[in-house]
N, C-alpha and C positions, 0 to 999 in steps of 0.2 A: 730445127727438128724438135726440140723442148718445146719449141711456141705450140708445135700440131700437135705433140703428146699432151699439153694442158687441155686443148679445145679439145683434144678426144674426149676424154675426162668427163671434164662441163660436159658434156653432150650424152655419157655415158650415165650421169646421175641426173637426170633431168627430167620431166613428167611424161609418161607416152602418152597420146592420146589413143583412144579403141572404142569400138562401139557400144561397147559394155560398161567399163568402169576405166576412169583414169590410172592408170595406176605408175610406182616408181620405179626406177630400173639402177643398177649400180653395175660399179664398175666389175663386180664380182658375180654379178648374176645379171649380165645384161639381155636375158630374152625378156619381151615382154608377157608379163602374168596377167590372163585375161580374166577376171572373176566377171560369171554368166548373168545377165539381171537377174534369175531366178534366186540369185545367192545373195541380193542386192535389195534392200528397201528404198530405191529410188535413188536420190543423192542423200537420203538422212543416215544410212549404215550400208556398211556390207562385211557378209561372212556371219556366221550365227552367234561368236564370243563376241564379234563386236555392235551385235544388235543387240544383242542381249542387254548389256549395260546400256544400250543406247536407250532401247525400249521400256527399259526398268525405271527412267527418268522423263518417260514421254510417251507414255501408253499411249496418249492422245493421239498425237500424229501418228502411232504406228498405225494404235487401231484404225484412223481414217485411211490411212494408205494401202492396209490388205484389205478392206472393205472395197476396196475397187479393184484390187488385183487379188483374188481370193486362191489363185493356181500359184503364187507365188511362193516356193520351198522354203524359203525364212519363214513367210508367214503362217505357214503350216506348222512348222518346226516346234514354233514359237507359242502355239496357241491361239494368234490373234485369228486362224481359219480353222471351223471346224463342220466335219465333209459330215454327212449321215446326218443332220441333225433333224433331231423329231419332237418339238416343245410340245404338240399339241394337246396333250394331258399336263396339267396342273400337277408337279411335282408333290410327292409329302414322303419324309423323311419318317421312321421305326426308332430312330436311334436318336440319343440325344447327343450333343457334340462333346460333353465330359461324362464322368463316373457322378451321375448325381447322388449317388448314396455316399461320396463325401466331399458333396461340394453345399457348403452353408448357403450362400445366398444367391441371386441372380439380379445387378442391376442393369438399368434402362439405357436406352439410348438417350441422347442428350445431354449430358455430364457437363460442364464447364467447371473448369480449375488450370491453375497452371500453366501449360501451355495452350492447353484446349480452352481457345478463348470462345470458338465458335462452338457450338453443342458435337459432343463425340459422335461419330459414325459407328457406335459399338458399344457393345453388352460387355459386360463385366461378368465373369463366372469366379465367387472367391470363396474364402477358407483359411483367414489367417489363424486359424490356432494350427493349420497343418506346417510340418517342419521339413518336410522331405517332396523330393519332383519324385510321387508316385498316385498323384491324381491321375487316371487316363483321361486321353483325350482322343475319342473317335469320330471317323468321318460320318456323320449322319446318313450319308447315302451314298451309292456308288459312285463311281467317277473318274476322273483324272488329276494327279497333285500336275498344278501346271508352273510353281513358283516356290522357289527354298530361298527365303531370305535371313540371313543372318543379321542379327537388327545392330546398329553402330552402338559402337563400346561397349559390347557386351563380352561376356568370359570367354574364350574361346569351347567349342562345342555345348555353349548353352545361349538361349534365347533366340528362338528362330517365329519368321510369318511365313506360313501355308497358305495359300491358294489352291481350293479344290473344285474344279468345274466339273456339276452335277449336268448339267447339260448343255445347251447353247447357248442359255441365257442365265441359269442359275448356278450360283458361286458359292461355297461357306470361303471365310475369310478369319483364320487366326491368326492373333499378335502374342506374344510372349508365350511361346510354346518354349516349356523351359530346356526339354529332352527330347530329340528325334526319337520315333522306334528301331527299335535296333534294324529293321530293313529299311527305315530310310537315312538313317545314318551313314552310309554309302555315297546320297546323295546328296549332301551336304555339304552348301560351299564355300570357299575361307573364307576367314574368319574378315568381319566385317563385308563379307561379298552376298552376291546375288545368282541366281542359276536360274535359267528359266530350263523346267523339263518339263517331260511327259509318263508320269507314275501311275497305271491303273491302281485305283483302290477298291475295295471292295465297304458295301455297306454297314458302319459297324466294325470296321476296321481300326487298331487301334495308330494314332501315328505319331503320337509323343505322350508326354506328361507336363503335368506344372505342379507348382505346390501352391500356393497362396492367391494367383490373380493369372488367369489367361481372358484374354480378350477376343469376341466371337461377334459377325455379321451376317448375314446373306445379304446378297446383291441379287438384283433380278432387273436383266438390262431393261426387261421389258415393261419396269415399271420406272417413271421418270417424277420426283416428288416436286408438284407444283409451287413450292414453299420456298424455290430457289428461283429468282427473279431470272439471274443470267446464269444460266448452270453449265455455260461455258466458263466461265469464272474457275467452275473448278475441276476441269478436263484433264490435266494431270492423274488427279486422284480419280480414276475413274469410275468406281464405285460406286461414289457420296451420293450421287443424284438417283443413284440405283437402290439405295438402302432398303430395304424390306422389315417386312413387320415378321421379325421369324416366328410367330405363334401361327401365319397362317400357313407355314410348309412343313407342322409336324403333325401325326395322326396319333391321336389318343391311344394307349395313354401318359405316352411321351408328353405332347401338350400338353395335360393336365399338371403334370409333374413338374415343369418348368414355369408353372402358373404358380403353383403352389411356393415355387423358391425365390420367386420375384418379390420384390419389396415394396414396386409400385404397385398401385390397386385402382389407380385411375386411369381409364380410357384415353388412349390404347395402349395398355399395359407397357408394351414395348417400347411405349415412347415417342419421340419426337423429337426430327432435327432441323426440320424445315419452316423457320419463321417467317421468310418475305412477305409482305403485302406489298401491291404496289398503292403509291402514293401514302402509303403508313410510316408510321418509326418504327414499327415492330422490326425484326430481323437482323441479318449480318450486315456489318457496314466494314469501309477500309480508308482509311486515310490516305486524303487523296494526296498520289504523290508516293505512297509506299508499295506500290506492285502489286493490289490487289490481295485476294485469297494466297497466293506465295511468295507473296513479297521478295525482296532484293538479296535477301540472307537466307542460306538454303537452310540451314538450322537454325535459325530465330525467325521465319517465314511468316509468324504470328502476330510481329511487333508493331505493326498497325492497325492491328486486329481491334473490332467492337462488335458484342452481341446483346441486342435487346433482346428477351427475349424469356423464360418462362424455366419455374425450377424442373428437374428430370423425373422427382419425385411424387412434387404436388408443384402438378401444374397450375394453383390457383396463384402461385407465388410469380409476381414481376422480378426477372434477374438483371440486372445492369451487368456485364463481364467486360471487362474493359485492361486493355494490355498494358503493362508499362507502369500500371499505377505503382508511385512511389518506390520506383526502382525495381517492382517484383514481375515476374511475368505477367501477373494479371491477379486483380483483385475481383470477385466478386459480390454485389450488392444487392438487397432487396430496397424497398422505396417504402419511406415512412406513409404510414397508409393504406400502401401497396394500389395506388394511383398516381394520374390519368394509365388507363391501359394504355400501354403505346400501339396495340391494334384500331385503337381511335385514334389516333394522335396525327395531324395531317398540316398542310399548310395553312387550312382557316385555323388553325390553335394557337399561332405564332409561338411566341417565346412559353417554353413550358419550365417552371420550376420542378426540379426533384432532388428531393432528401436521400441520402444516400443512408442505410442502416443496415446493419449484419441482422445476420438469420442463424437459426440452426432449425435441425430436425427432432421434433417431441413426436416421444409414444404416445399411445393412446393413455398409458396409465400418469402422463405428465413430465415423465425424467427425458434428459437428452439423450437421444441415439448416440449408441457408440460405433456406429460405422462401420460396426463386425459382425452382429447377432441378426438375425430376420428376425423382421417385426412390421407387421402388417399394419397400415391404417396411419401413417408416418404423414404428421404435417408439421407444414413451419411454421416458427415463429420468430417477430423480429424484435428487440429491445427497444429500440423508437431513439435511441441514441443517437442523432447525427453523427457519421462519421466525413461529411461532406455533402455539397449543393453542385449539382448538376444543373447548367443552364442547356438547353435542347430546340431547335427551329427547324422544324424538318422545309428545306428549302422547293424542291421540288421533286416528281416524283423519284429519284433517285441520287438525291444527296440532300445531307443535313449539315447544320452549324452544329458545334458543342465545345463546352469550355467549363472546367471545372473548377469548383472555389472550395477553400474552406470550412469546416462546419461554421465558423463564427461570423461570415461574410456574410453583406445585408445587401448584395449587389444585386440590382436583378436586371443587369446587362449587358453584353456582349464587350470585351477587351480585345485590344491587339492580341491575345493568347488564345483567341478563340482559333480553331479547328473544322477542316471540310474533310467530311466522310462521303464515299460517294459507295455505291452499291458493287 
């Protein structure tokens, strides 16, 4: 009698099958729980707490999957479906996305430092002499907030990303929102978590604060920047490939105002994150072998990262941004010279020698930028010091050799330590 009360047991904790979702039964609640597909994102989640985080880590697939099932109540829920949509007029935003009248400067897209080995997908809005989270930060245009993220290891109820979709296709995107506004505060979710909701905003609305650095994009799906070779490479981040020039989604005299606070002055203001050519060196490269654009390690995703590629300020400057150098996340370099362009640089060049040398940013009146004041007409200059030799052979069109030496090395050829990047 003990042997049938075991196999009840067994039998009673064990998978049901159902037309719907698999789901498990215990010996304490043994009917079967049927969750409907419409609650269901295929076999990748189901139920809306657990798409949520699923989605939050694979926008990709979700979005591919309600794009073909667009009735689906998750996907509705979630954003990725959106019913009434009307693109056909060219959005432009009244409102600027902070308090410009105390926010000092506005930098560019394409940043490299740090961990940003590949050029940023984002604008910089700062103000470090300000000491308090009482910058506003408004929503440029009407919409819906579709995403409250609290960003890792940050203070509890400070530092959150907003996603706000202005329409079907167009997004603003902030990072370090230091303060919810007190009505979205409510929505806000723990600490270190993610929420995917559904918040109307109004134009001009305000929906946090910062003090010193909040970071701002638009995406606009319907623009896809040619500069990215394989722009599935970076499907996760669904955005990047989306990046927009935000001067052209604001109407004067917003755009003016945001021109004026900008530090670059060369075309296109806004920047540039997109360097592929094919068959060139220009661009993003990844150590082959390290997982691509997100590599193996979900918080060092960077560390086989390389970007050829061009300064955010004065684009006339060659950047070398390269991860890992000498233990740091990433050092970057300009090139004694500041040649061969790597948008020439191909397989007839074979082996390319380059001088590695620091750079900084000079005013116009000759002194160095201090990285805090607006000052227009900002170019670099490099000291011509080697700080190292880059050997480079762009192998075919989508992978290179590279192996780096010394500033005092007279090698000029490839070692067992040389390195394959591929695209």
């Amino acid at each position: 009698m003990l042997g049938l009360i075991i196999v009840g047991m067994i039998l009673l904790s064990g998978c049901v099958l159902n037309d719907n979702k698999i789901v498990k039964t215990t010996a304490e609640n043994d009917a079967t729980k049927i969750i409907p597909k419409t609650l269901q994102l295929g076999n990748l989640c189901s139920g809306e707490a657990e798409c949520n985080t699923f989605c939050h880590d694979n926008k990709g697939r979700c979005k591919d999957y309600c794009a073909n099932n667009p009735e689906n109540e998750i996907c509705q829920q979630l954003g990725f479906t959106k019913n009434n949509c009307d693109d056909i007029n060219a959005i432009k935003f009244d409102y600027a996305p902070v308090n410009l009248d105390k926010t000092t400067l506005l930098l560019p897209l394409g940043l490299m430092a740090g961990s940003h080995i590949t050029p940023v997908d984002h604008h910089y809005f700062q103000n470090f002499a300000n000491k308090k989270f009482d910058i506003e930060i408004y929503s440029p245009g009407s919409g819906s907030i579709t995403s409250i993220q609290h960003m890792p290891e940050a203070n509890e109820g400070e530092d959150y990303r907003i996603v706000i979709d202005h329409t079907c296709s167009v997004s603003s995107i902030f990072i370090h929102v230091a303060l919810l506004s007190e009505r979205l505060k409510s929505y806000a979710p723990p600490t270190n978590g993610y929420g995917g909701v559904n918040i109307p905003v109004e134009a001009g609305e305000i929906v946090g604060y910062y003090a010193n650095n909040m970071d701002y994009s638009i995406a606009d799906t319907k623009i896809i920047l040619p500069g990215f070779i394989f722009p599935e490479h970076y499907e996760p981040e669904t955005w990047k490939v989306h990046t927009a020039n935000i001067y052209d989604y604001f109407n004067e005299p917003v755009k003016g105002r945001l021109t004026e606070k900008s530090v670059r002055t060369a075309e296109p203001i806004s920047g540039k994150i997109d360097y592929d050519i094919e068959g060139k060196l220009s661009g993003n490269w990844f150590l082959e072998g390290s997982g691509g654009y997100f590599g193996k390690e979900k918080y060092a995703y960077w560390q086989g990262h390389l970007a050829i590629a061009y300064d955010y300020i004065d684009p006339e400057r060659i950047v070398f941004s390269i991860a890992g150098y000498e233990g740091e996340d990433s050092r970057q370099f300009g090139v004694k010279g500041n040649s061969p362009d790597p948008a020439e640089v191909s397989t007839e060049n074979g082996i390319i020698k380059y001088e590695l040398v620091e750079y900084d940013w000079i005013t116009p009146n000759g002194s160095p930028w201090d990285r805090k004041s607006l000052v227009k007409g900002l170019k670099t200059q490099s000291n011509e010091l080697v700080q190292g030799i880059l050997l480079v052979q762009v192998l075919d069109n989508h992978k290179i050799k590279l192996e780096l030496f010394s500033a005092a090395s007279e090698i000029m050829e490839f070692t067992t330590n040389v390195k394959i990047y591929e695209r």
